[in-house]
Every structure is written in structure tokens, then in C-alpha cells.
C-alpha positions in Angstrom: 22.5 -4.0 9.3 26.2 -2.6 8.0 24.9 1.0 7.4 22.5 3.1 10.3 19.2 4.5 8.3 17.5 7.1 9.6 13.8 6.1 8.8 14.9 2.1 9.9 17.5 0.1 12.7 18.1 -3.2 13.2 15.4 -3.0 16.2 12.8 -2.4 13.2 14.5 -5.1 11.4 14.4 -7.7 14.6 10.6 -6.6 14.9 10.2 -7.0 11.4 11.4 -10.2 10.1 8.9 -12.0 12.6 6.0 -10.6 10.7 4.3 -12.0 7.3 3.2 -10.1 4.1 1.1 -11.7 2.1 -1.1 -11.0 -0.8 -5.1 -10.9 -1.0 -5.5 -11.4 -4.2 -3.6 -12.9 -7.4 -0.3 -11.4 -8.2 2.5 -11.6 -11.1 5.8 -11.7 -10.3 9.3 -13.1 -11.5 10.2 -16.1 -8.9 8.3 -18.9 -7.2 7.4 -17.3 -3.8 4.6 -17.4 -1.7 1.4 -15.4 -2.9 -1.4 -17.0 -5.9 -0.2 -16.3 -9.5 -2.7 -15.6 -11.7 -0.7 -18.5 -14.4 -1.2 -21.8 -14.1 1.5 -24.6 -14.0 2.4 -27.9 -13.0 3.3 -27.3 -9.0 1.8 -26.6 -5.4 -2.1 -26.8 -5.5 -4.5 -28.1 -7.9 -6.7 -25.3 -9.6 -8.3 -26.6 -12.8 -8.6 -29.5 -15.8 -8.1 -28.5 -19.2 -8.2 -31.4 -22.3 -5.2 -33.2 -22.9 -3.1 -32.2 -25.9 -0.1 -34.0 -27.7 2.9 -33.3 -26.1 1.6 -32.7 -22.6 3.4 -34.9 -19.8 1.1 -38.1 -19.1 2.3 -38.1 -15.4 -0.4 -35.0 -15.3 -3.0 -37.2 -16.3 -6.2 -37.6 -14.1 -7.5 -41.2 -14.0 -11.0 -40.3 -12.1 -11.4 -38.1 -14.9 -11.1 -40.0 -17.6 -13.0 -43.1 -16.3 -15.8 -40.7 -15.5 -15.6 -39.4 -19.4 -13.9 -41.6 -21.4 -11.4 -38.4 -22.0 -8.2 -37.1 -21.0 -7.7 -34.0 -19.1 -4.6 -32.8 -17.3 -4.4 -31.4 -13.7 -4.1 -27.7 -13.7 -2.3 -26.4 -10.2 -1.8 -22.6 -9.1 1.9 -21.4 -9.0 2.6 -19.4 -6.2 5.1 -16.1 -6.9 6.4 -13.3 -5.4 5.0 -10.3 -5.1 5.7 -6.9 -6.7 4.4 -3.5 -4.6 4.8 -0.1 -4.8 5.1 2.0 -1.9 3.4 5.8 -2.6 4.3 7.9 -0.3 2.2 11.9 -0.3 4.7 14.3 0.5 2.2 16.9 0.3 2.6 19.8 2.7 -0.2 19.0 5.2 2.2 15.5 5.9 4.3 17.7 7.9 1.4 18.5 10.6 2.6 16.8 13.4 5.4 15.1 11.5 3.5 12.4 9.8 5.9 12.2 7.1 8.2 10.8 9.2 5.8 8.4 10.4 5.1 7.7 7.2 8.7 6.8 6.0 9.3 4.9 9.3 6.3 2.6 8.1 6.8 2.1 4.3 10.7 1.3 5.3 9.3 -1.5 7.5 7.1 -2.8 5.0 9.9 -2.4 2.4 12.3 -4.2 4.2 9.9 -6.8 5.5 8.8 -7.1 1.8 12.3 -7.8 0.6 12.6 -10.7 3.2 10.2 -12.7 1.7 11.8 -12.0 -1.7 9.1 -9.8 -2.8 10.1 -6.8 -4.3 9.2 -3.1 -3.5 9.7 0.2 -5.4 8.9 3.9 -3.8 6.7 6.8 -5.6 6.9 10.2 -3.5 4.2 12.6 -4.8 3.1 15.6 -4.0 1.9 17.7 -7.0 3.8 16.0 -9.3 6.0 12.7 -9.0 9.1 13.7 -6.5 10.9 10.9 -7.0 10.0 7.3 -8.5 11.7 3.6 -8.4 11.0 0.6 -9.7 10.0 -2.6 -7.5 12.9 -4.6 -6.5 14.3 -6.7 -3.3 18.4 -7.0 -3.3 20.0 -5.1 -0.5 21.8 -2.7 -2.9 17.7 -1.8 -4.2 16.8 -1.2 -0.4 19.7 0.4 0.6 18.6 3.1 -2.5 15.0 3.4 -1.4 16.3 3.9 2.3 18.7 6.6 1.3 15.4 8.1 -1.3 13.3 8.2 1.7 16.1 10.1 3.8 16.0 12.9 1.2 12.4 12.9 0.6 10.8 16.0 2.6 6.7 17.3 2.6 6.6 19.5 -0.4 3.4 21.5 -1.6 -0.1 21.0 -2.4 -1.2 17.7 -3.0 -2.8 16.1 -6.0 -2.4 12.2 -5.3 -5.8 11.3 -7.3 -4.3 12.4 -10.5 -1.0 10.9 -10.1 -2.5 7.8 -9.1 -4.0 7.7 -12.4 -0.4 8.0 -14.2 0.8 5.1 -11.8 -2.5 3.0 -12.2 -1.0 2.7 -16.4 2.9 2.8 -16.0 3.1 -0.1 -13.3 3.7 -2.7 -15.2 1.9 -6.5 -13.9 -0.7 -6.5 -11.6 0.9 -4.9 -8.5 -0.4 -4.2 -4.7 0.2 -0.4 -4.1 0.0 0.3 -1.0 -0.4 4.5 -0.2 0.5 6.0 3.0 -1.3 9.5 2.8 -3.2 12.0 5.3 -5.8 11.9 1.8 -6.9 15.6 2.6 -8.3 15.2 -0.9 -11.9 15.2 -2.7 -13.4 11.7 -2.0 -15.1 11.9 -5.4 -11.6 12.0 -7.1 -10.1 9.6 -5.4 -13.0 7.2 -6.2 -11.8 8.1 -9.9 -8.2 7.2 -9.1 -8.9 4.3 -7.1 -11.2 2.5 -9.7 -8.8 3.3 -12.0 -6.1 0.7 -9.9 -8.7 -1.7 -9.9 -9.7 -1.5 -13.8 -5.5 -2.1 -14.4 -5.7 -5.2 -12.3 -3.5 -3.7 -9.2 -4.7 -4.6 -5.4 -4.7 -1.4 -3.7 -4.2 -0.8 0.3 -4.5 2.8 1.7 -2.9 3.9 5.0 -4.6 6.3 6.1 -2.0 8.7 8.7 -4.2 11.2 10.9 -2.4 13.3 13.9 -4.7 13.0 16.8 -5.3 17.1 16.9 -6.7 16.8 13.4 -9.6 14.9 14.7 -10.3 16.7 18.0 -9.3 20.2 18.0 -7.4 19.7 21.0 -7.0 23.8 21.8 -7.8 25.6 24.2 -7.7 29.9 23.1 -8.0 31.5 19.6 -5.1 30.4 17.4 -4.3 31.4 13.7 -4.2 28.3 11.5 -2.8 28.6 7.9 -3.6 25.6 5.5 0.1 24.0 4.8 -1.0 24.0 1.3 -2.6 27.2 0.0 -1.0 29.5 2.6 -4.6 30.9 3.5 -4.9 31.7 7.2 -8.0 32.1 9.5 -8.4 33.1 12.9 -10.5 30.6 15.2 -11.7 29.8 18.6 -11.5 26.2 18.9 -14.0 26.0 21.6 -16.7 27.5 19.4 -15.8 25.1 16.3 -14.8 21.8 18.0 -18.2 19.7 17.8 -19.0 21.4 14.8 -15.9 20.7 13.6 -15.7 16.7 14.5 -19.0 16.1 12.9 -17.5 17.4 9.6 -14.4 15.3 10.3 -16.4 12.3 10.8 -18.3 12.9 7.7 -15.3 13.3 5.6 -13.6 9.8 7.4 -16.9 8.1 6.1 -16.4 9.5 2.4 -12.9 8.0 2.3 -14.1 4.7 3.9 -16.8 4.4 1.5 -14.3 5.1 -1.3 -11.5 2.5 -0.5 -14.7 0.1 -0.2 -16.3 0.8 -3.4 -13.3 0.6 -5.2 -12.5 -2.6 -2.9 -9.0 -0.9 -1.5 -8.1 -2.3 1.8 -8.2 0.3 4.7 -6.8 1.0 7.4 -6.5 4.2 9.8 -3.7 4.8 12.1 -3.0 7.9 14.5 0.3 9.0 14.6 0.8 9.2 18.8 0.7 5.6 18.3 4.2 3.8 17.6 4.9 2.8 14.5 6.1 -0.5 15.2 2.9 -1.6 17.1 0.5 0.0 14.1 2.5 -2.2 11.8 2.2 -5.4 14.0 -1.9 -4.2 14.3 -2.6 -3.7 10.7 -0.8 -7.1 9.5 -2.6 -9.2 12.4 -6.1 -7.6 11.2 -4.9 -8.5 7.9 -3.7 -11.8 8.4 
């Protein structure tokens, strides 16, 4: 690549560029590519008959048909198309515990570029409490070398309110889209039930990526610390040792809320912990996929 990135290299792009994308379910898009369209045409594999009307091609005809019926019906096939994704990226304060917004930027510039490959287009949403910074789907190298250069300036902001801005997205996208979030979700499962169902009720796939530092999971300390919450400020004064199993139960608890949400709303989901590189959690989550 001409120009050095600081969330991707040409390693990530050699790593990459063996690796597939593809979509689960029905997509629009602009160009003949490789994921089901939800339109029918005349190409690549048969979906459907319809009745044949003056002025369709008679090369389209089905003979079996109309021996069976004494009628004329025309072979329907599925186009295949690209596919259009949005990247959503929670810059929320708590994303800079143990740096997982960096994590997070390695990853969606990965799936960006590996997106753009395939000539599938992918735009970039940074939220936090608000929209930080928003671009449309797209796939030419000038488009990735602005979302590369977005991601570079985008840094973990303040409190966190992705369930509502999902909803904004979930109207403004504008086909049926895959977005795929990258988020710690330290949010209320019941609202991002809402926000999720509400992807699903506009026709958009939805994937969630869920980014967890190891020491959020365990309590990993050993003597009485002071933690602040990254997002209200509020601070508290613990012994780990007295809180940890308590403490992992709740965790656990929680994790099963946000499963249970992404499957009720049907969102694919995955977890990945952030001591584990990158480039293999990418190659693991699109083998599970695949």
C-alpha cells in the first residue's frame, strides 16, 4: 500500500486478501458480485417461475413446465450483488479500558479493506453519545483511504448511548445493509433489544462484535484499588478479593442478556478478548462464519 496507516499495513492487507466476506442473508447492492440479491433476473441460479408475458425472451421458456400445464412460465434465477455494510464503531469512554478502541479500529480497517476487495462497499459510523463522525458505504481506494484516515482521528469520547443511535441508523441506511458493530455494549440489554429489532424491522443483517479486556471479566487484582467509571466520573473504593466471584457471576449474567439479545433479534455474535491478536480473531470469527 502507497501510504502507511496507522490502524492497517500491508501485513494486514497480505493476511487479509486470503479471507472471504460473504453475506447470510439477501443483500441490495449496485454491481453483480457475489452475495443473493433480493431481485430476480435472468443470470446465475434458478429461483422461481412466474407466467409468461408478451415481450419476455422465449429463450427463458421452460419446456417441462409447459408440457406438464399446457402453459408458459419463464425461469426466474437469483442475481448475485455486492454488498453494502456499515461499520459502527462505539467510541464511548469505557472503549479506552485497556485500549480496545484501538483494537477496534485495527479490526473494522481489516474488514473494510477486505470488504473493498471483493468490491463490496463499506462506510464508518463512530458513536458515542451522539454520531462522531459518519460515511457513506463505498469501495474505491480514494473511499478507504478517507475511512483509514477517519479512523486515525477518531478517539473514545464520553458516555455511551449506541441503542439510540442505532435507531437513527436502523432509518437513514438506505437498502438492506449488514452493519456490523464493534462495541464493549456496557449498555441496558433491554434497550439494545429495542435497537436491534429495530435493524431487523428495516431489513438490515446485523453482526455485533463484542470487544471485552480480559480484566473486565476476572478482576485480575490483587489490593484495594479506586476505580472510576470512564463514563460518569463516579469512583469507588474496592477490594477485589472480596468482590471477584461475586463479581463474575454478575458478569456472566450480563454476557447472557447480550447473547440472548443479538439472538432474539437474530444478530450474529461473536465475543473476542482483546489480549488476543487481532489478525487471528479476524481469521477465527470468519472461519466460524464461513
Amino acid at each position: 500500500m502507497p501510504v502507511p496507516y496507522q490502524f492497517f499495513s500491508p501485513t494486514d492487507a497480505a493476511r487479509v486478501s486470503k479471507l472471504q466476506f460473504t453475506a447470510r442473508q439477501v443483500v441490495e447492492g449496485l454491481i453483480t458480485g457475489q452475495h443473493k440479491s433480493p431481485h430476480k433476473g435472468f443470470s446465475v441460479e434458478f429461483s422461481e417461475h412466474r407466467e409468461y408475458v408478451p415481450g419476455d425472451e422465449i429463450r427463458h421458456l421452460d419446456w417441462r413446465a409447459y408440457a406438464r400445464s399446457d402453459r408458459y412460465y419463464v425461469k426466474l434465477y437469483e442475481q448475485e450483488t455486492n454488498l453494502r455494510a456499515t461499520l459502527v464503531l462505539d467510541t464511548s469512554a469505557s472503549m479506552g479500558f485497556g485500549n480496545k478502541i484501538d483494537y477496534a479500529r485495527h479490526l473494522a480497517a481489516c474488514i473494510a479493506y477486505l470488504l473493498s476487495t471483493q468490491q463490496d462497499l463499506a462506510g464508518l459510523v463512530a458513536v458515542d453519545e451522539s454520531i462522531k463522525f459518519e460515511m457513506p458505504a463505498g469501495s474505491s481506494p480514494a473511499h478507504l483511504d478517507r475511512l483509514f484516515r477517519a479512523m486515525e482521528a477518531i478517539e473514545a469520547g464520553s458516555g455511551t448511548d449506541l441503542p439510540n443511535q442505532l435507531h437513527g441508523l436502523s432509518e437513514r441506511l438506505p437498502r438492506r445493509s449488514l452493519v456490523i458493530m464493534l462495541s464493549d455494549l456496557w449498555v441496558e440489554p433491554g434497550d439494545l433489544v429495542k435497537a436491534l429489532q429495530h435493524l431487523r424491522y428495516r431489513k438490515h443483517q446485523g453482526m455485533m462484535i463484542h470487544l471485552l479486556d480480559p480484566a473486565e471479566l476476572n478482576l485480575p487484582y490483587d489490593r484495594m484499588l479506586t476505580f472510576q467509571d470512564l463514563e460518569t466520573r463516579e469512583k469507588i473504593q474496592v477490594d477485589p478479593s472480596e468482590l471477584r466471584e461475586v463479581y463474575k457471576k454478575e458478569v456472566e449474567k450480563y454476557l447472557a442478556q447480550i447473547r440472548r439479545a443479538c439472538t432474539d433479534s437474530d444478530v450474529e455474535y461473536h465475543t473476542i478478548l482483546t489480549n488476543e491478536p487481532y489478525e487471528k480473531a479476524l481469521v477465527r470469527l470468519l472461519s466460524r462464519r464461513s
